[in-house]
N, C-alpha and C positions, 0 to 999 in steps of 0.2 A: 831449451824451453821446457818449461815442466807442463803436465796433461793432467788434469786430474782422472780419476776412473771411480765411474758412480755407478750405482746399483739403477739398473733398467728402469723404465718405467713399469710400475705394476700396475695392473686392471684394477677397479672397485671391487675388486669380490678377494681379493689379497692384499692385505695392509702391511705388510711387513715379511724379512726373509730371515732365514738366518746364516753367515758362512759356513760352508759343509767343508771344505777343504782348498789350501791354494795348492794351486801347480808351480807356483814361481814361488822364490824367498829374493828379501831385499836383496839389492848386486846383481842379480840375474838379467842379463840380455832379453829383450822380447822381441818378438816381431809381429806387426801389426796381423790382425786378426785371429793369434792365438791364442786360445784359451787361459784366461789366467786363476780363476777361482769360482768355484761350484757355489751358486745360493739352492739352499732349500728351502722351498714354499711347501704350505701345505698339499699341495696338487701336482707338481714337479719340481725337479730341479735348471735350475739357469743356467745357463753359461754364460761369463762374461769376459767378453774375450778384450784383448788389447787394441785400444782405438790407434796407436802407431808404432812404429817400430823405434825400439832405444833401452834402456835401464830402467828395474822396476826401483824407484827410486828409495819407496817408503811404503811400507803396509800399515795401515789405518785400525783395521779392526781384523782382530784374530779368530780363528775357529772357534764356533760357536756363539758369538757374538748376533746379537738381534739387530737388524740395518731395514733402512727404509729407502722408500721409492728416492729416487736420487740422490740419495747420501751418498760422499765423498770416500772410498774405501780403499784408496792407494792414488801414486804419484807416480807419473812415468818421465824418466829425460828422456825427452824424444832427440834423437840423432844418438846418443851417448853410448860409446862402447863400454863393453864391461869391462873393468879392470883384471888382467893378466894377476894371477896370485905372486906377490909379491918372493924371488928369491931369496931365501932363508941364510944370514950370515953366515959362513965358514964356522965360526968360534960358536956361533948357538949350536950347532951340532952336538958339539961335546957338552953342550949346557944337561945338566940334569934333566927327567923328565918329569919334573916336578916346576921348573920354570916354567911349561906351556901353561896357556890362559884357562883359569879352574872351567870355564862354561865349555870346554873341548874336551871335559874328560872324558873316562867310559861314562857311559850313558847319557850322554848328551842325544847321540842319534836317536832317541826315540822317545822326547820328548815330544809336545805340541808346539806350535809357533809362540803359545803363551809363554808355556812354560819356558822356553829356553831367552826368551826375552826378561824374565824375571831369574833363572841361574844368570844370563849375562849382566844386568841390572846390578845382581845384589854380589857378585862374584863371589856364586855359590857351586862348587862342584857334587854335581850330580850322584855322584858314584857313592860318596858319603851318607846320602840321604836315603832312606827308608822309606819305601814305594808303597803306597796303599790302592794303585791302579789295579788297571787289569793283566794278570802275569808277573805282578810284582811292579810295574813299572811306576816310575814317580811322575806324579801329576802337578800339575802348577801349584793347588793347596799344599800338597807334600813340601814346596818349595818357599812359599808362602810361609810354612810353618818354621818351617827351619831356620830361616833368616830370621824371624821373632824370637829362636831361642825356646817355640815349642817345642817339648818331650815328644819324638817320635811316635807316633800311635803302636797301638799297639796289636791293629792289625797288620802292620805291616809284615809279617812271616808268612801273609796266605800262597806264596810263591813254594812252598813246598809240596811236593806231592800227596795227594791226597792220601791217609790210609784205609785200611779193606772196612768194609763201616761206615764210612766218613759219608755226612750225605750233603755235597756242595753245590753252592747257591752262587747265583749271578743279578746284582742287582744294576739294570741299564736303562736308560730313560727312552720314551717313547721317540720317534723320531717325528717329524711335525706330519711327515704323508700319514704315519699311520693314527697320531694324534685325531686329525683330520675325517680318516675313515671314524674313526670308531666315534667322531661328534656327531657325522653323520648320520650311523648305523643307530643312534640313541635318537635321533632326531625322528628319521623312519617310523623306530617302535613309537616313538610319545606322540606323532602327529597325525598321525596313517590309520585308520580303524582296515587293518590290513589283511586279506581274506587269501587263501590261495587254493586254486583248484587243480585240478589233476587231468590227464588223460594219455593214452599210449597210441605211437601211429608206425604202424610198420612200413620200413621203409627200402622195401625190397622193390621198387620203382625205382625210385631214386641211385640205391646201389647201384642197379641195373644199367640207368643212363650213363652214371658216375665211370663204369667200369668199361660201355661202350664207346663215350664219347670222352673221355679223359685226355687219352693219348695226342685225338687230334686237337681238344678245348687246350691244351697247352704249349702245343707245339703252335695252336696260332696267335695266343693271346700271352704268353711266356711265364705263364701262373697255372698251379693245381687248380683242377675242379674240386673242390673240399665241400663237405656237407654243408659247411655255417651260411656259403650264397644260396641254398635254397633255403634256409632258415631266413636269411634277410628278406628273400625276394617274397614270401609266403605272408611275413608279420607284415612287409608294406602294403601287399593286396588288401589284406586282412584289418589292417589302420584306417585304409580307404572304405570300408564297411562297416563299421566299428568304431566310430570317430568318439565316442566314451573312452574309450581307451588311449585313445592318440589327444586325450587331454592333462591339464593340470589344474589347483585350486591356487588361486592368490585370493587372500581373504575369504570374500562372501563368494569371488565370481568363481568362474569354470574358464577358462581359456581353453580353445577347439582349435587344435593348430591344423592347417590346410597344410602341411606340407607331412614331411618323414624322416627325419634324422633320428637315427638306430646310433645309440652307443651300445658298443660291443667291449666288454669287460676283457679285458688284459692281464693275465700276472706277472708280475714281476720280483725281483726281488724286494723293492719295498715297499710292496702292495699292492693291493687291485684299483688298475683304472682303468676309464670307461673311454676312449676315444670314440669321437661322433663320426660316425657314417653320414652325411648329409645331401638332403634330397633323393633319399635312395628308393623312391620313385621313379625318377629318372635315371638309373643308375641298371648298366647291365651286369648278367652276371661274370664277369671279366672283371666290369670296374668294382663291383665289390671284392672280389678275391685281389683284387689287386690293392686297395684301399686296405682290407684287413692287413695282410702282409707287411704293410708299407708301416703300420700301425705298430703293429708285433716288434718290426727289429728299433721303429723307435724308439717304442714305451721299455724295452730291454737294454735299449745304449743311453737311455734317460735324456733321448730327443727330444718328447714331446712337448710342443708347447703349449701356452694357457688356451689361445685357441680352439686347437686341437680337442681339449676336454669341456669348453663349456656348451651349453644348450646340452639338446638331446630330447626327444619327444617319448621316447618309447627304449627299454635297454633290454637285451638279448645277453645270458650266461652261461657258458657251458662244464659245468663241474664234470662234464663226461670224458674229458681231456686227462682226469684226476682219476679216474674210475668210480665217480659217484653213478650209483643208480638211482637215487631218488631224492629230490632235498626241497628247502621249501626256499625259494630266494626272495631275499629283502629289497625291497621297492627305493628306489632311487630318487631322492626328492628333486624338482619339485615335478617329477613325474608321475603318473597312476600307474603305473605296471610295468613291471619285467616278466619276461617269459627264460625258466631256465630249463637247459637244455642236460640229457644225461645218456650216459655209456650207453652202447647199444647189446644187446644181449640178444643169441639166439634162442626163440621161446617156441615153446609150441603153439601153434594157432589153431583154429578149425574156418577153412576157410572153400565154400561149396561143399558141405560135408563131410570136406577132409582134412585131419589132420595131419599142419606141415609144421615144415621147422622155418620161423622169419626172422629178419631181424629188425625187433624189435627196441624201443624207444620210448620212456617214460617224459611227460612234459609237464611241465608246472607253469602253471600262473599267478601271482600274486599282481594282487590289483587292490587300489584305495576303495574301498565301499562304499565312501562316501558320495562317489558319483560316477561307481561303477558297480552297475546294476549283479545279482549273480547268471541271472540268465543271458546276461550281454557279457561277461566273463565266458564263459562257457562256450557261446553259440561263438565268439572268438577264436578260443583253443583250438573246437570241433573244424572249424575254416582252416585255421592251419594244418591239423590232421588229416581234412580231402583232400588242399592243394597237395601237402606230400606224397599222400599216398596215387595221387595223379598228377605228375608233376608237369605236364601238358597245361594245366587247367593254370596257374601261374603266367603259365606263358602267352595265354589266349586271355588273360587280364578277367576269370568267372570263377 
């Protein structure tokens, strides 16, 4: 019985994916629920795994390829074993190796799925043709062209070593995550009349706690005590104070969300995203160290899902992870403020008179002007600098 296998359903706020890569080629055995090919959306990537166990029977749309919400994108014979490679006649042995089928020559292993369905198609061998990829390798166009009886380009030599001098370029297309970021980071600048203030909070308290009660916060709870849960737990107090900030603009109104969902900015390798901490009001600090974490090895094994990243009241970023000490971060639509966070530096202070050595912590606000006042910026920051710097006062909810 054949199965077809379609592209998930997508949310309204993603129209469309595109194949990032398969893990099976036609002929190949599957078994139900594993993985068969990668979509990427502008915000993650899919996985779409195998609705039953048998043969992938036929692949639909090749890498790269733009697909939508339940489009048809491979055929599975469910029960169907794969076929044993056929034993090769005694007398082809001695056959020339020039009898084998031209799309098995060299260079076939690294072609695309496209490509080597167009050398098989046109029974075109690879090896012949003149690569204008990346490391010389032949692309489906290369392939394309050759069977038209196009002249070889004549880039095709960039596979030689560069010489002393030489100054080489790499031209690669955006990937659709990063697409995505930088629509957004243009959307920020042109929508946002966007302001950001500054302040430093020494946080030789908190170290203090961090370093007394660590050992036992993890041996009961099976997670580091890390600084970012008093960052969470500080910006929540502080959202509850501050309700300008813990809003958004849709058109003319102001929306004042009663609740606190903190995204917390993630890197990855292809790019930064913000998974939500939700209701982290009600959230201790256990479940948010546990929440980040959970977050971290997803957004790095390309778990997360749409969920995962939409909403968000309020976003928290730490470029101090990077060794930035001071930046100005960019507001996360359609929210009014991020607070980013940076390295910690020991400085001098003068504190009763005397100068000590702290460690100290530069903090930024960026917030929409529009319907966030400066003095309610400020008197914000300043909130989260006393709870830090008395980290008690967090806990007693003042």
């Amino acid at each position: 019985m054949s199965i077809e296998v379609k592209v998930p359903v997508l949310p309204e706020s993603v129209s469309d994916a595109t194949i990032a890569s398969w893990h099976k080629k036609a002929g190949d055995a599957v078994k139900r629920d594993e993985n068969l090919v990668d979509l990427e959306t502008d915000k993650v990537v899919l996985e779409v795994p195998s609705p039953v166990d048998g043969v992938l029977k036929e692949i639909r749309q090749q890498v790269g390829d733009t697909v939508n919400s339940q489009q048809i994108i491979a055929i599975i014979e469910e029960g169907a074993a794969a076929a044993a490679p056929a034993e090769a006649p005694k007398a082809a042995a001695a056959a020339p190796a020039a009898a084998a089928p031209k799309a098995a020559a060299k260079g076939a292993d690294d072609l695309s799925p496209a490509g080597l369905r167009v050398a098989t198609e046109e029974n075109i061998d690879p090896s012949k043709v003149a690569g204008t990829g990346r490391d010389g390798r032949v692309t489906k166009e290369d392939l394309v062209n050759y069977g038209k009886g196009a002249p070889a380009p004549a880039a095709a030599a960039p596979a030689a070593k560069p010489t002393p001098g030489s100054r080489p370029e790499e031209r690669v297309p955006m990937t659709r995550m990063r697409l995505r970021i930088a629509e957004r980071l243009m959307q920020s600048k042109n929508s946002i009349a966007m302001l950001t203030s500054f302040n430093e909070v020494n946080l030789a308290e908190v170290t203090k706690m961090r370093k007394s009660l660590g050992e036992a916060f993890q041996k009961e709870h099976g997670v580091k005590l890390g600084f970012m849960s008093f960052f969470v737990k500080a910006a929540a107090e502080a959202l509850k104070r501050y309700p300008f900030v813990n809003a958004s603009v849709d058109g003319n109104d102001v929306i004042y969300h009663g609740y606190q969902d903190i995204s917390i900015a993630v890197s990855t390798d292809k790019g930064l995203v913000t998974p939500v901490l939700r209701d982290v009001q009600d959230m201790s600090f256990a479940d948010v160290e546990k929440g980040i974490a959970d977050y971290a090895v997803k957004a790095r094994a390309n778990k997360l899902s749409l969920d995962d990243l939409q909403g968000g009241t309020f976003t928290i970023t730490n470029g101090g992870t990077f060794g930035s000490l001071l930046s100005t971060p960019i507001v996360n639509p359609p929210q009014s403020a991020i607070l980013g966070m940076h390295t910690i530096k020991d400085r001098a202070i003068v504190e009763n008179g005397q100068i000590i050595a702290a460690p100290m912590m530069y903090i930024a606000l960026s917030y929409d002007h529009r319907i966030i006042d400066g003095k309610d910026a400020v008197l914000f920051l300043v909130d989260i600098k006393n709870q830090l710097e008395n980290p008690q006062r967090m806990l007693l909810g003042i």
